[in-house]
LOZARO-194406 format. One record per residue (C-alpha): residue in three letters; x, y, z. Coordinates in steps of 0.05 Angstrom, whole numbers, plus 5000, padded with zeros to 4 digits. Layout:
<domars>
+------+------+-------+------+
| type | east | north |   up |
+------+------+-------+------+
|  ALA |    X |     Y |    Z |
...
+------+------+-------+------+
</domars>
This chain:
<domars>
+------+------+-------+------+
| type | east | north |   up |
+------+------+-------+------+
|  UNK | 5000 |  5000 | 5000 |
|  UNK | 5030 |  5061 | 4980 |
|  UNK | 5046 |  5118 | 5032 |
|  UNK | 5055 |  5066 | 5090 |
|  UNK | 5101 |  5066 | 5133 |
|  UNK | 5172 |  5007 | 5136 |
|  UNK | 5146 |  4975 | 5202 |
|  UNK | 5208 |  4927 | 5193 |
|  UNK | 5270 |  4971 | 5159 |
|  UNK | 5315 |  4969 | 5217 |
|  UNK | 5301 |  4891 | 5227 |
|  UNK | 5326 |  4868 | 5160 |
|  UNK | 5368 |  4818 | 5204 |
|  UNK | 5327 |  4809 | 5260 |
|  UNK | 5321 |  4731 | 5272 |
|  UNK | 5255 |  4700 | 5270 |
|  UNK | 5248 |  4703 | 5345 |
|  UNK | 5264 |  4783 | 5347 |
|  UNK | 5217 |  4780 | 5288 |
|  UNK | 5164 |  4756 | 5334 |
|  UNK | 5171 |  4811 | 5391 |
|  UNK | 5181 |  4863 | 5339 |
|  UNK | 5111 |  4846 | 5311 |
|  UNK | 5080 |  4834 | 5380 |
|  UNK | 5109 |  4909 | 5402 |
|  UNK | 5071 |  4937 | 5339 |
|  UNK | 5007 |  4902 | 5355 |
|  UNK | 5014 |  4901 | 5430 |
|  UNK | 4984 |  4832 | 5431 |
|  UNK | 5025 |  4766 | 5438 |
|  UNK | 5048 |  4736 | 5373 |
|  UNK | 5064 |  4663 | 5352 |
|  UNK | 5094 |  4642 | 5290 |
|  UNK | 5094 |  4567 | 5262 |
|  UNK | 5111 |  4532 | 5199 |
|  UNK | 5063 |  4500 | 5143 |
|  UNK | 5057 |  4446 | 5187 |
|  UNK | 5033 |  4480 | 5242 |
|  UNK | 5096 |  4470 | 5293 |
|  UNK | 5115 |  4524 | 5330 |
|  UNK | 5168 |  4563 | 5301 |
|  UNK | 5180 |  4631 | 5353 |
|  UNK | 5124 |  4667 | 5399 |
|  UNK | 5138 |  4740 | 5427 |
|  UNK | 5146 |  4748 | 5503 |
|  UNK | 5097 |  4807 | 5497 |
|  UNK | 5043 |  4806 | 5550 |
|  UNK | 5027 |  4760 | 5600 |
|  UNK | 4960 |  4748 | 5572 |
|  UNK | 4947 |  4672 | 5538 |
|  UNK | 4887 |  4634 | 5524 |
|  UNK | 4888 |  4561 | 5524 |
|  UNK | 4899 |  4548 | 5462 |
|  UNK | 4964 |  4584 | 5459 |
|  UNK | 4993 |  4557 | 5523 |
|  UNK | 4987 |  4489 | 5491 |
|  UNK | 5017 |  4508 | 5430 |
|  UNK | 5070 |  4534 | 5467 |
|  UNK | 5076 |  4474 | 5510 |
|  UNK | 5067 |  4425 | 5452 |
|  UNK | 5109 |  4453 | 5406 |
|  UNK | 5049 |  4451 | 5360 |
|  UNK | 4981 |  4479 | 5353 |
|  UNK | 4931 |  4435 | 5384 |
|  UNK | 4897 |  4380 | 5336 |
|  UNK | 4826 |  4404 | 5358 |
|  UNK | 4845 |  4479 | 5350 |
|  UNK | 4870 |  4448 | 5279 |
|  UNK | 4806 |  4412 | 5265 |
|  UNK | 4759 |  4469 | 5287 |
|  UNK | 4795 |  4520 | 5245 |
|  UNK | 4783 |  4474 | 5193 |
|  UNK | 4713 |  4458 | 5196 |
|  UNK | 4701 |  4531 | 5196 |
|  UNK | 4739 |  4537 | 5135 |
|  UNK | 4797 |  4589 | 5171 |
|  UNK | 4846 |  4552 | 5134 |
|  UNK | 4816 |  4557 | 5073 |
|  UNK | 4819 |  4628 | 5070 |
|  UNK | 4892 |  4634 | 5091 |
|  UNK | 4914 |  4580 | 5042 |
|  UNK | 4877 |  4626 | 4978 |
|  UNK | 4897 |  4702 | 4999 |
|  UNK | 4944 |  4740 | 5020 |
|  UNK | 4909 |  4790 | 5068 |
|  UNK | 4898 |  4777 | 5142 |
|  UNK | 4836 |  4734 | 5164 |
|  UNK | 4801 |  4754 | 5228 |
|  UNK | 4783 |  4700 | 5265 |
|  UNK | 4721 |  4705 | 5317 |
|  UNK | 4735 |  4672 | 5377 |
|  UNK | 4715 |  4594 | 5398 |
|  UNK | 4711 |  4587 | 5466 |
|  UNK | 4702 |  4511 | 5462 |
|  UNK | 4776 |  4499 | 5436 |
|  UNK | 4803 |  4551 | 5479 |
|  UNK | 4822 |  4597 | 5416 |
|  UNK | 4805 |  4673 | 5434 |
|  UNK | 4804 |  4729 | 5375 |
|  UNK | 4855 |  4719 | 5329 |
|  UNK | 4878 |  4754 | 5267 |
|  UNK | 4920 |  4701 | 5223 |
|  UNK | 4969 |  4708 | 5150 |
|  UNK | 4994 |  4659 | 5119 |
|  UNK | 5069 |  4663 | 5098 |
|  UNK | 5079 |  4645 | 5027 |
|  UNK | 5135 |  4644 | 4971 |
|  UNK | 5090 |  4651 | 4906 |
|  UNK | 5040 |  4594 | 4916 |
|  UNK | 5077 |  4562 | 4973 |
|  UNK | 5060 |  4573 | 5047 |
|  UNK | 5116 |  4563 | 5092 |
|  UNK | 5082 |  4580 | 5152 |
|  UNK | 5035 |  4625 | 5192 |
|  UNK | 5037 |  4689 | 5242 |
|  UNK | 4979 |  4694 | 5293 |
|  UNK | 4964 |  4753 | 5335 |
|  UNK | 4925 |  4739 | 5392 |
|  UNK | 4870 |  4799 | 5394 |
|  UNK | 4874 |  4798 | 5481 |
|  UNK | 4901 |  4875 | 5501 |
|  UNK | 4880 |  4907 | 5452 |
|  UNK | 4823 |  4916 | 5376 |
|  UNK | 4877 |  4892 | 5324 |
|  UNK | 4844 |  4936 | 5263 |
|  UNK | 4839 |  4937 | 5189 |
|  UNK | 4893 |  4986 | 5200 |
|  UNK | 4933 |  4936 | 5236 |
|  UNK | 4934 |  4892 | 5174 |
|  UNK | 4988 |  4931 | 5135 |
|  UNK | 5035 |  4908 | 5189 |
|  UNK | 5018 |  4841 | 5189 |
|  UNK | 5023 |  4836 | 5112 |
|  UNK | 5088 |  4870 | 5125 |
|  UNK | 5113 |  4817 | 5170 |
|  UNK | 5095 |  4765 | 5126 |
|  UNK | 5149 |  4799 | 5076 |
|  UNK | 5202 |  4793 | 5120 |
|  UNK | 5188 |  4734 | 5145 |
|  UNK | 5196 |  4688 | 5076 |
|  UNK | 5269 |  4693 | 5083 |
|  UNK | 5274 |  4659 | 5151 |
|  UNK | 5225 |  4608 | 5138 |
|  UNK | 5260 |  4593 | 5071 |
|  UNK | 5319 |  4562 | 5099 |
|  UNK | 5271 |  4520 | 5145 |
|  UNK | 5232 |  4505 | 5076 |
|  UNK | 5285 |  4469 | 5040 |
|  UNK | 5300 |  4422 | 5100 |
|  UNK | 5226 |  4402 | 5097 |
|  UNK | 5216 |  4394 | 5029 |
|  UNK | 5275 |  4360 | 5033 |
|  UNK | 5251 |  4309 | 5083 |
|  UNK | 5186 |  4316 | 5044 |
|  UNK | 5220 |  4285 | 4970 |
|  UNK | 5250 |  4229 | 5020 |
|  UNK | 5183 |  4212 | 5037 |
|  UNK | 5145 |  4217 | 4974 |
|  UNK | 5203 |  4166 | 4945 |
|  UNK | 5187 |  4110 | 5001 |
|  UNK | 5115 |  4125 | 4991 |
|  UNK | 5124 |  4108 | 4911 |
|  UNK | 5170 |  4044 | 4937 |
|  UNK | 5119 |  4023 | 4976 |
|  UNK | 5065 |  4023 | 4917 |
|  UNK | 5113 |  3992 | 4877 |
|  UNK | 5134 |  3936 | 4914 |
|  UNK | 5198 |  3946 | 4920 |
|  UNK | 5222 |  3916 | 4996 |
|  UNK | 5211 |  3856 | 5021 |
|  UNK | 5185 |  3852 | 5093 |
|  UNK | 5144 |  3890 | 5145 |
|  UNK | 5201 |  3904 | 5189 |
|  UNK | 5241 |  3933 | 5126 |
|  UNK | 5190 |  3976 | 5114 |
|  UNK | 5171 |  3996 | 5191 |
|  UNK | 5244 |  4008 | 5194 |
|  UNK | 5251 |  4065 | 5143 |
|  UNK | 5183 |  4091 | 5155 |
|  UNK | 5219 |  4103 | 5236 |
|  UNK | 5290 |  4127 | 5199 |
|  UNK | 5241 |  4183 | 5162 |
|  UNK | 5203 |  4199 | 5229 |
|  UNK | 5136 |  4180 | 5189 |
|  UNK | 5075 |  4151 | 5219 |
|  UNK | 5045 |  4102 | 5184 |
|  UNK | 4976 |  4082 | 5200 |
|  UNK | 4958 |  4011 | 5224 |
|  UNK | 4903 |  3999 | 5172 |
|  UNK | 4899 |  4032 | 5096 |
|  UNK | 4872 |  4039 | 5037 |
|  UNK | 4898 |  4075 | 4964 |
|  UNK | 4848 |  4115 | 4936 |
|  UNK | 4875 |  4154 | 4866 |
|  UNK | 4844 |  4219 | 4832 |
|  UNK | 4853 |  4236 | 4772 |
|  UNK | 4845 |  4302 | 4726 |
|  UNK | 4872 |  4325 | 4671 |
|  UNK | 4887 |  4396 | 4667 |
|  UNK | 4897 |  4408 | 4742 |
|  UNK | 4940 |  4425 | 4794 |
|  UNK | 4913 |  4365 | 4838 |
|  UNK | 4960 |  4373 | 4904 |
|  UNK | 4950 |  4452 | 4901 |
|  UNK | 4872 |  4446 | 4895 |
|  UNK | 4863 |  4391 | 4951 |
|  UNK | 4922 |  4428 | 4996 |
|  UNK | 4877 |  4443 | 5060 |
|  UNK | 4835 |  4377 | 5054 |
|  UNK | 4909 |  4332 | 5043 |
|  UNK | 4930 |  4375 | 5107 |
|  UNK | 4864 |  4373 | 5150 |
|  UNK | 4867 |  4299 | 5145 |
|  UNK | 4937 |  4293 | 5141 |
|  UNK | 4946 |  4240 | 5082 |
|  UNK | 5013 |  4219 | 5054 |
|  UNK | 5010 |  4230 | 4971 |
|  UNK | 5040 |  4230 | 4903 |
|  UNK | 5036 |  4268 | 4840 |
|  UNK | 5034 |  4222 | 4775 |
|  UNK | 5017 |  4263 | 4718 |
|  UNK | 4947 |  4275 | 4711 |
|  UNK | 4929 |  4229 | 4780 |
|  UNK | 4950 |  4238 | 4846 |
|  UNK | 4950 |  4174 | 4890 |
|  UNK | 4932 |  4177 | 4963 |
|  UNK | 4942 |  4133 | 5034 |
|  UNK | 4889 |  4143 | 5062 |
|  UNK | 4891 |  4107 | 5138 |
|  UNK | 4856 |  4109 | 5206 |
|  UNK | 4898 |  4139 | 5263 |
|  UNK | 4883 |  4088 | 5311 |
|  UNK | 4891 |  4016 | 5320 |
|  UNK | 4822 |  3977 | 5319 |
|  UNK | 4805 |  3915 | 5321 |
|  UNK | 4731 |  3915 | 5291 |
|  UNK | 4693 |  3961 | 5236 |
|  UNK | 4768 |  3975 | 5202 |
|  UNK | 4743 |  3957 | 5136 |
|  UNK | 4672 |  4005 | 5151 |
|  UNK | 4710 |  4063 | 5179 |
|  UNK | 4758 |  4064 | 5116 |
|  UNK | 4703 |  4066 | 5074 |
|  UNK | 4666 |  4128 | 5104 |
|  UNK | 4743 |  4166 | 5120 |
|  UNK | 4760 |  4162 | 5038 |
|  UNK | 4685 |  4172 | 5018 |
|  UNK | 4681 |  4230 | 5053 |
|  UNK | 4737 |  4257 | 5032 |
|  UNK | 4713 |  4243 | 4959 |
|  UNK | 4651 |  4282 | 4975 |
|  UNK | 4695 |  4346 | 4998 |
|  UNK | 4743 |  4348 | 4946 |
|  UNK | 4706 |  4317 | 4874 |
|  UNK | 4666 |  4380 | 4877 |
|  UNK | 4729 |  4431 | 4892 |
|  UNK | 4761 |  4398 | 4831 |
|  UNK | 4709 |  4389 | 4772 |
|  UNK | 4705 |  4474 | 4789 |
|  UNK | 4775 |  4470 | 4769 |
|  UNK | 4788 |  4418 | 4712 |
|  UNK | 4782 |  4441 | 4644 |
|  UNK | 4722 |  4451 | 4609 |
|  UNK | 4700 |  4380 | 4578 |
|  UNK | 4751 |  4346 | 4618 |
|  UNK | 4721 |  4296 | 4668 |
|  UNK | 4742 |  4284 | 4752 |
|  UNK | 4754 |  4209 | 4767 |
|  UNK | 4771 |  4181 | 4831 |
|  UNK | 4777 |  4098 | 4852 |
|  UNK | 4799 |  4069 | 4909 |
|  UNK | 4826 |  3990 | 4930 |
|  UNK | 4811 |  3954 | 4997 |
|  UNK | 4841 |  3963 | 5056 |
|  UNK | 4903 |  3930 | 5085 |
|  UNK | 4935 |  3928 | 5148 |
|  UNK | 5006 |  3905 | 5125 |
|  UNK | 5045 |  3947 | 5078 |
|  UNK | 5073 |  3889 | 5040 |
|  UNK | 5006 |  3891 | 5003 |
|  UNK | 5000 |  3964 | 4987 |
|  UNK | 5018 |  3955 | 4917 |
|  UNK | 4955 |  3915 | 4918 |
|  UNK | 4904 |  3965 | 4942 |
|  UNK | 4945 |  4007 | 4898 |
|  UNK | 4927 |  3964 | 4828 |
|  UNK | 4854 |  3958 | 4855 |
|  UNK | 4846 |  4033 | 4862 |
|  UNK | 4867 |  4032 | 4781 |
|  UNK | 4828 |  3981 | 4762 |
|  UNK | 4771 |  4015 | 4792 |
|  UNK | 4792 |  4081 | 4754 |
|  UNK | 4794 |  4049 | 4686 |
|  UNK | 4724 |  4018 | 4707 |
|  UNK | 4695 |  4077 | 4722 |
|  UNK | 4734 |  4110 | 4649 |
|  UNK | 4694 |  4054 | 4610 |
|  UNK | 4627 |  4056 | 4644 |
|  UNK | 4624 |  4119 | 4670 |
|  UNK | 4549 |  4109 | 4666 |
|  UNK | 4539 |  4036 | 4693 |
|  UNK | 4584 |  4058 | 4755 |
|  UNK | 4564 |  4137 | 4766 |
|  UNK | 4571 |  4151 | 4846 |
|  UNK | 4617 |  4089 | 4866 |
|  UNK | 4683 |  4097 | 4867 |
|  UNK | 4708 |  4022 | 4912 |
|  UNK | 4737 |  3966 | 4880 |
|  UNK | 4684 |  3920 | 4929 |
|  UNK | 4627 |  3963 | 4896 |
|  UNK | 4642 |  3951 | 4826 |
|  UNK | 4596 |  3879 | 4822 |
|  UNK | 4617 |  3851 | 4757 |
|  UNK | 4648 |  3907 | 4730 |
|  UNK | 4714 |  3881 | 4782 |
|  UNK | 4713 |  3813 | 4727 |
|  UNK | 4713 |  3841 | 4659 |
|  UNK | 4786 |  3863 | 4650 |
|  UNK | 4794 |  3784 | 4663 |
|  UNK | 4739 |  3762 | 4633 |
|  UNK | 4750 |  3795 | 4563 |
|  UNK | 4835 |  3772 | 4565 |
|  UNK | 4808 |  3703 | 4571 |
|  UNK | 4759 |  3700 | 4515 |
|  UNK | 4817 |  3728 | 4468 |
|  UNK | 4862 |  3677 | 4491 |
|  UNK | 4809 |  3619 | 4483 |
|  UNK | 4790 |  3654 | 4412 |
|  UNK | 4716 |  3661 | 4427 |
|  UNK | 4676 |  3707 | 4377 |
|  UNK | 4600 |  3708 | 4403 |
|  UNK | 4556 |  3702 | 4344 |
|  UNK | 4485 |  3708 | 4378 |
|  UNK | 4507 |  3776 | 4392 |
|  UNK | 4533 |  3789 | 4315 |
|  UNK | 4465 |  3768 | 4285 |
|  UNK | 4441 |  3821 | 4330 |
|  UNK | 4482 |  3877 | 4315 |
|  UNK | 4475 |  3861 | 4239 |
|  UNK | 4392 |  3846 | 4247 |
|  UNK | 4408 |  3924 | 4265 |
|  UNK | 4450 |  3946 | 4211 |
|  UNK | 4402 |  3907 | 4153 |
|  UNK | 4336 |  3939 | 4185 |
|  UNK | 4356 |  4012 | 4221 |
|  UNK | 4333 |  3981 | 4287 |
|  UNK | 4357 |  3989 | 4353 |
|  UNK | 4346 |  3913 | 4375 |
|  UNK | 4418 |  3905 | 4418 |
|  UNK | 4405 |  3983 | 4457 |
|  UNK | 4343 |  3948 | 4474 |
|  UNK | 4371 |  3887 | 4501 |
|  UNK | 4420 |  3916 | 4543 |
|  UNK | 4369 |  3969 | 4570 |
|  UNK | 4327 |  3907 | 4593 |
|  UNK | 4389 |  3873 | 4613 |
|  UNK | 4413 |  3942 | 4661 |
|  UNK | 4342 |  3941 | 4685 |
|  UNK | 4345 |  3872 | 4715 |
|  UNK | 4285 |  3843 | 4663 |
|  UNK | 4245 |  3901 | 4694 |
|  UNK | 4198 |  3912 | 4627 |
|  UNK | 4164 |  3983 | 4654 |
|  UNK | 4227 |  4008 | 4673 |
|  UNK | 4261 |  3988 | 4604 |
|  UNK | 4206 |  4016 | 4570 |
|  UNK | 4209 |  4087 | 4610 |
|  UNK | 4283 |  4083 | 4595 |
|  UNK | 4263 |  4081 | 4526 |
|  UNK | 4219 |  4124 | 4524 |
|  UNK | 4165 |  4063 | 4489 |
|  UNK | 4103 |  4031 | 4503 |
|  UNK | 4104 |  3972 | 4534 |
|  UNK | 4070 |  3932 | 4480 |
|  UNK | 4132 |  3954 | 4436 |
|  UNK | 4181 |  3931 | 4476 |
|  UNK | 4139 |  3863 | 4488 |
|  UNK | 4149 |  3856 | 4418 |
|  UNK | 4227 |  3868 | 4410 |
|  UNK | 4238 |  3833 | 4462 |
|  UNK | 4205 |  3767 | 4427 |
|  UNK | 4243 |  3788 | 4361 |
|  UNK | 4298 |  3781 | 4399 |
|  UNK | 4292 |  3721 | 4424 |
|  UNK | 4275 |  3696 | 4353 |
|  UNK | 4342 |  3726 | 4325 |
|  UNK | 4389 |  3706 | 4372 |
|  UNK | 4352 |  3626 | 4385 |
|  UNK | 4357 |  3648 | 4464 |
|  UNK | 4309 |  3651 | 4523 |
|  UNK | 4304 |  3718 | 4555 |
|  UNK | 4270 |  3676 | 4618 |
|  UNK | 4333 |  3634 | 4626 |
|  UNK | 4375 |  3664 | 4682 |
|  UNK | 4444 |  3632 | 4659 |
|  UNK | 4433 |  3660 | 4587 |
|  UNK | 4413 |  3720 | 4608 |
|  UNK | 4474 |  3735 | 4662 |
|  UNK | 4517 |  3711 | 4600 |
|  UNK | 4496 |  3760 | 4555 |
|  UNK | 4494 |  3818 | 4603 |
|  UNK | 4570 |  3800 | 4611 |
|  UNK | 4583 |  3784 | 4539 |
|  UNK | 4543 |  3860 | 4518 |
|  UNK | 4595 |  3903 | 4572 |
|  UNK | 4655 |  3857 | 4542 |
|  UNK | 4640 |  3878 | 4474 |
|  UNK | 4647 |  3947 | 4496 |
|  UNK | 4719 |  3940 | 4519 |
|  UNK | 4734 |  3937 | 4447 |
|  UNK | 4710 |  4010 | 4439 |
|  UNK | 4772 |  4033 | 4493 |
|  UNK | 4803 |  4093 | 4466 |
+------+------+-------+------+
</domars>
């Protein structure tokens, strides 16, 4: 802002601790500082005023996980993670967190960390706000050096993640081992889930929802894969409580992302089972693809499920198809179909499979296709006639429901 004031010229080489008094002194409130991952970093000695929430942080080291979780939920984090001015932050007395006014710290669209100023002796103002934005300035530099340790520690830990999915060591203790040696916590029972969109920063759009839940990840290209894991230990309801940590996160972030993706471009996102030793983590890993490619070639058959337990016969076809290629099988009660089509402009085979998707149900077919009933009553007997089959028959009819989606694995881009 033009015509304001240097609040910081004479502490160009202040250290991040004077840094924090020097702020505190201009606000007259106490100050804390911390890095992107919310450990403490310096606090001013201004004041003797604290609430609870800073005396922990203090204590801790680090800012409180139900301070974190609140600030969340009310999207606080949000805010500081997508501008660059101040947020005021009403109090909440239930997490011990009094008025606070909050910047994030950022190098272009990194944040390296955070200043608070506790609002406790005095109104911080709109006024006020130049100096924090100020201190934010001088603060990059002495949160850079801190940076480059972290994302340093960071790579290291995005490389074991990738060995991991990849199979690459050979027992639990290996891998507990180097997961210690890296100081990373890796949850008792997991699951992969991958998103993928093309055209879109992925780990910079799902930032504060990868932090908030604190996920280890990976960027490959256009998808970025996900351990997703329960912080606890339990014995019963693993597989359940998975399921509703990675489906909620699904619900906050698919949204977030198809605002994001280019236009025409679609949002995908699959996920595997969950495991409890990380020797099969390649495995949840492949099932979180296969459900992908699924979900690429029947987008409509499998809208709104995204597990590879969910995906019913869908999980066999990949399978299914390879083996009739290898065995050389052509089915020609479908052909006479598609060619009954072709000679007469009909639309016997949509039919078929419309009655086949609605489980033999003939109103429902018929709505679907927009016919009377007596019509469809009638194609459906043609059909029968063409193809020598029995529509009644459950085996036949579970074979050609199969053999219909196979034939449209030969229409993958």
């Amino acid at each position: 802002m033009s015509g304001e004031p240097n609040y910081f010229q004479q502490y160009q080489h202040a250290d991040i601790e004077e840094l924090a008094d020097v702020i505190g002194e201009l606000l007259q409130n106490p100050i804390t500082v911390e890095d992107a991952d919310h450990k403490l970093i310096a606090y001013s000695s201004h004041g003797d005023s604290t609430d609870q929430a800073r005396w922990s942080t203090i204590m801790g080291r680090r800012v409180p996980e139900k301070v974190l979780t609140r600030l969340w939920k009310d999207g606080v984090f949000q805010e500081l993670l997508t501008q660059d001015d101040p947020v005021h932050i009403p109090a909440k007395d239930e997490v011990g967190l009094g008025k606070r006014v909050a910047i994030a710290i950022r190098r272009g669209n990194d944040v390296l960390g955070y200043i608070w100023a506790q609002e406790v002796n005095r109104p911080i103002t709109r006024e006020d706000d130049e100096i924090l934005r100020q201190a934010a300035r001088v603060a990059v530099s002495r949160l850079m050096q801190r940076q480059g340790k972290r994302k340093a520690e960071e790579q290291r830990r995005k490389e074991f993640l990738w060995e991991l999915l990849l199979g690459n060591h050979k027992s639990e203790s290996a891998i507990r081992q180097k997961a210690d040696s890296l100081q990373m916590q890796l949850p008792p029972a997991y699951l992969i889930c991958v998103i993928e969109a093309a055209g879109a920063r992925l780990d910079q759009y799902l930032y504060p929802l990868l932090m908030r839940d604190k996920l280890l990840w990976v960027v490959d290209g256009s998808q970025i894969i996900l351990l997703i894991g329960l912080g606890e230990d339990r014995k019963k309801d693993v597989r359940e409580m998975l399921i509703r940590k990675v489906e909620q996160f699904l619900a906050d972030s698919l949204g977030k992302l198809e605002a994001h993706v280019t236009e025409g471009r679609q949002v995908i996102a699959g996920y595997g089972l969950g495991y409890r030793t990380y020797l099969e983590i390649g495995k949840s890993y492949r099932e979180a693809l296969h459900a992908l490619k699924i979900k690429k070639l029947f987008p409509k058959e499998n809208e709104g499920i995204y597990g590879y337990h969910e995906l019913g016969i869908y999980r066999y076809l990949l399978q299914l198809k390879q083996w009739e290629a290898e065995q050389g099988y052509h089915n020609e009660r479908l052909e006479k179909l598609r060619q009954y089509d072709r000679d007469n402009q009909t639309a016997m085979l949509e039919t078929l499979e419309t009655f086949l998707d609605a489980a033999g149900k003939v109103n429902v077919t018929a709505q679907r296709l927009h016919i009377h009933i007596n019509t469809l009553s009638y194609r459906l007997r043609r059909i029968e006639e063409i193809m020598r089959v029995d529509l009644e028959n459950m085996n036949q009819r579970a074979a050609l429901y199969l053999e219909l989606k196979m034939a449209k694995l030969d229409q993958e881009p």
